[in-house]
N, C-alpha and C positions, 0 to 999 in steps of 0.2 A: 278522411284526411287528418282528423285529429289523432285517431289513434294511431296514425304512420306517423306524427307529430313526436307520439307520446313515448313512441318505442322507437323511436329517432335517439331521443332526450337520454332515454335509457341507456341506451347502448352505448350513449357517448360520455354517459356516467359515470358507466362500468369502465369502458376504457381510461378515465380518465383514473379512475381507483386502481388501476392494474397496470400503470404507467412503469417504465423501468425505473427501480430505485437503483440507489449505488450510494455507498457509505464511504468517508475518506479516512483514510487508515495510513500512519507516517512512520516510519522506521529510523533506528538511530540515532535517534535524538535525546535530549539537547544536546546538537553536536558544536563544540566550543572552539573547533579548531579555527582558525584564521582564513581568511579567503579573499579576493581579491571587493574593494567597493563595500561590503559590509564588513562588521564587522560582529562578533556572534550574539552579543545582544542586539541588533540591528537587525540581525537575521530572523532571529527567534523572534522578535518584534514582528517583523512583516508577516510573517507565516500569519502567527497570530491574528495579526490586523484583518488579514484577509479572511478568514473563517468568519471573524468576528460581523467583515463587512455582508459576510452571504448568511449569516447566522446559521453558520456548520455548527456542529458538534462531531467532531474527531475524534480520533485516538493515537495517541502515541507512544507508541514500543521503543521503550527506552534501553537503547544499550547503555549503561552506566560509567562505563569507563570513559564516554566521548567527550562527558564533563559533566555531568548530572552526580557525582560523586567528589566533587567538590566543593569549596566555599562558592568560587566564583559561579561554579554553572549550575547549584542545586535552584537557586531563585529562577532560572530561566526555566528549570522542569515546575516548578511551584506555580508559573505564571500558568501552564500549559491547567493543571489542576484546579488554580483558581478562577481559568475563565469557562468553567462547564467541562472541558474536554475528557476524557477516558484514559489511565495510565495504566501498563499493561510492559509487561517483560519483554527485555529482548536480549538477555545474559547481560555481563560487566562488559567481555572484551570480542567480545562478536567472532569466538572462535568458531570451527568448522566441524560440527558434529560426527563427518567422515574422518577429521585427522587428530581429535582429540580423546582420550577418554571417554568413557560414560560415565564417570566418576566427577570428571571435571568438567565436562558438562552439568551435571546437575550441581553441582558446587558452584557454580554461576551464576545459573538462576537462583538459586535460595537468595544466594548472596544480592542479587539486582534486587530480589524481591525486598529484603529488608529493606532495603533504602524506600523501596516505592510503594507499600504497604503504607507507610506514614502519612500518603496524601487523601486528599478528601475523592480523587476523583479514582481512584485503585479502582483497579477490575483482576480478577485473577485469570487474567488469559497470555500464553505464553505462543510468541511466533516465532518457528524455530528460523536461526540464522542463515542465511543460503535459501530457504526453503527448503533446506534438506534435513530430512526426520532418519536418518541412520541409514550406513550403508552392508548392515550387516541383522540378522535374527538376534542378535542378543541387543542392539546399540537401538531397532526399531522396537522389540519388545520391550526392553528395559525401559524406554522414555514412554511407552505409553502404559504403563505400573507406574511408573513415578507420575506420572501426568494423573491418574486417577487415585492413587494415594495423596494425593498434596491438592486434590480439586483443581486441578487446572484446566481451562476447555482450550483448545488448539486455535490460535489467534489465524484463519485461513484465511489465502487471498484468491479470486478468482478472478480479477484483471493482474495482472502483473505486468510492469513494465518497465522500462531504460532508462528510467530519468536517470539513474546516476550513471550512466550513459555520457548522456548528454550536457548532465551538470558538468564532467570530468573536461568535454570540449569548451564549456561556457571557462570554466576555471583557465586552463592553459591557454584561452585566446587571450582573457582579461589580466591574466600575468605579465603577458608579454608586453602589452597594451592597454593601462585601466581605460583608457576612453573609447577603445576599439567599437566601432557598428555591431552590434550582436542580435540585432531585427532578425536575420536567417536564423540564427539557434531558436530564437522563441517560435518563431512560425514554426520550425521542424517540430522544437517538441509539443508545441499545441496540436500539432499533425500527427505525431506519435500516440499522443493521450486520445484523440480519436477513434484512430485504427483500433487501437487496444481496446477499448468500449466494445466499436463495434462488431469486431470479431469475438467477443468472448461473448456479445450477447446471442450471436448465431451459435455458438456452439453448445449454449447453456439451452438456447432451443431445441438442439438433436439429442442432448444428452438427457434431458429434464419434459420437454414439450412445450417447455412454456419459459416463461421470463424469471427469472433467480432473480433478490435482492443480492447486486454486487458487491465484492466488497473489494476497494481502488487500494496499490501499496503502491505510494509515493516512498520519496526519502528529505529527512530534514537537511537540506543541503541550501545551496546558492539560488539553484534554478530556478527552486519553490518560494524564496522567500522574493526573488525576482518576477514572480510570473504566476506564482499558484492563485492572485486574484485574477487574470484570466483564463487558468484553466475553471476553477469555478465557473465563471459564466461562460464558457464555451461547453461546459456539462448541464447548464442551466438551459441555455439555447438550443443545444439538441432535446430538452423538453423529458429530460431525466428529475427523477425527483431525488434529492440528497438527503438522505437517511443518516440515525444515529448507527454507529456499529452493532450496537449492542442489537436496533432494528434487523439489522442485516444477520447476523449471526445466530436470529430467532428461526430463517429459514429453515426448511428442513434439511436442503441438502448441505447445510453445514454438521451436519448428524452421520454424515455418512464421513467416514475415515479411512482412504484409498491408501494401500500402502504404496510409495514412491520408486518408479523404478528407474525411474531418472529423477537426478539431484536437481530442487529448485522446482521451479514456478508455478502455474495457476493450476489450484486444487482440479480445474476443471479438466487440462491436458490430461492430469493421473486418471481421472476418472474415465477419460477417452482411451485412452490407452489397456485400461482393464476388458475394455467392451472390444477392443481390437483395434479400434477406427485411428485409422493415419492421419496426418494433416489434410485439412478440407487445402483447396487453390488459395495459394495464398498465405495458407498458413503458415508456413518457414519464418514468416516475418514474426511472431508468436514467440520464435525458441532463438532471433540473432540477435539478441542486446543488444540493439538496435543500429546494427551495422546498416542495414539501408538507408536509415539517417542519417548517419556518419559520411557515409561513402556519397551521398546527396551536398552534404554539405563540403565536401573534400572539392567536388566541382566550383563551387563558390570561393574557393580557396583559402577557406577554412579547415 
């Protein structure tokens, strides 16, 4: 009886050490633009707050141009620095790797990079815009020669999801209306940030065999700075453990570098897609920007 006791104990040790991680990883940001109800130190504030309150450690890929290259919005990237968090490129003006140069692409990041080399929390890892790493042999080769000349590791996401989706609903309801009911938006996208969990943790099972530390791409917008201390704890509640990126990024399957043959999203579709495998039941919802939520909330008439 004891030693079924003892390897009871164990077993549920190990499980517990082997629990799914997932890292929070925010794009965009410090975005200084205007929005309805905050206001972008207000924003940048709440985001903050809420890490603070689950005691995350994030990262955030700053596009420069959003206002991090300013007077007014360099202290709001500084704040992100100075409370533990990880800064990490994401170009000045969030051009599109498919419709711009390679010239002027990498003339972007250097240029983000200077700004954000200056902070105590610099990481040198670079997440291309779109998710999209070139739509061409010279534009995928060429960033990844420059990516290994200049040390950069490839900032990867493997849940990817809609929130700015659904921040862009939350904005034009709150426009029209700052006091509008927006209870449906939040449930949708707490509903959203789920599904997306849990299908890329099935998928990271067929492709891998076992559980991958995730790595989550939000966006520094409204929704988050509204709601991202309940997604925290509805990532807590499903009984995920919240890792640092830099945790997440130590995996191995961030080692592996699938070249994209579709523009944009989770490292893990590419990687599905090299092996053959179509979307599992279900998975369509994966590649809609989260039109099912949209079209959910369209009913509520919203």
């Amino acid at each position: 009886m004891m030693r079924r006791l003892l390897a009871a104990a164990a077993l549920a040790a190990a499980s517990a050490a082997q629990a799914q991680s997932i890292a929070i990883t925010m794009d965009d940001g410090p975005n200084a633009g205007s929005t309805p109800r905050m206001s972008a130190v207000e924003r940048n504030q709440a985001i903050l707050n809420a890490l603070a309150r689950h005691r995350v450690q994030a990262a955030l890929f700053v596009t420069a141009g959003f206002g991090a290259n300013t007077p007014e919005g360099f202290p709001l990237l500084k704040a992100w620095s100075d409370g533990g968090h990880a800064i990490a490129n994401h170009t000045v003006s969030h051009p599109d790797l498919e419709k711009v140069s390679l010239a002027e692409y990498q003339r972007q990041v250097l240029e983000c990079d200077r700004l954000i080399s200056t902070l105590s929390g610099y990481q040198k890892w670079l997440r291309f815009t779109y998710l999209r790493e070139g739509n061409t042999p010279e534009k995928i080769d060429g960033m990844r020669k420059f990516m290994r000349e200049h040390g950069y590791r490839n900032g990867h996401v493997s849940v990817d999801t809609s929130d700015w989706r659904l921040n862009e609903k939350l904005v034009e309801v709150l426009t029209k209306d700052p006091k509008a009911d927006v209870s449906a938006i939040r449930t949708a996208y707490l509903a959203h940030i789920r599904q997306r969990m849990l299908a890329y943790r099935e998928l990271s099972q067929t492709l891998q065999g076992r559980d991958i530390a995730q790595v989550l791409l939000v966006h520094h917008n409204l929704i988050n700075a509204m709601w991202l201390d309940d997604v925290l704890a509805e990532i807590e509640g499903m009984g995920w453990k919240i890792i640092t990126p830099a945790e997440a990024f130590a995996d191995p399957v961030y080692k592996l570098d699938p070249v994209r043959k579709v523009a944009g999203q989770s490292m893990l579709l590419s990687l599905g897609r090299i092996l053959g495998l179509g979307l599992a039941p279900g998975g369509e919802r994966l590649v809609d920007d989260g039109d099912f939520e949209i079209a959910e909330l369209a009913k509520k008439g919203l």
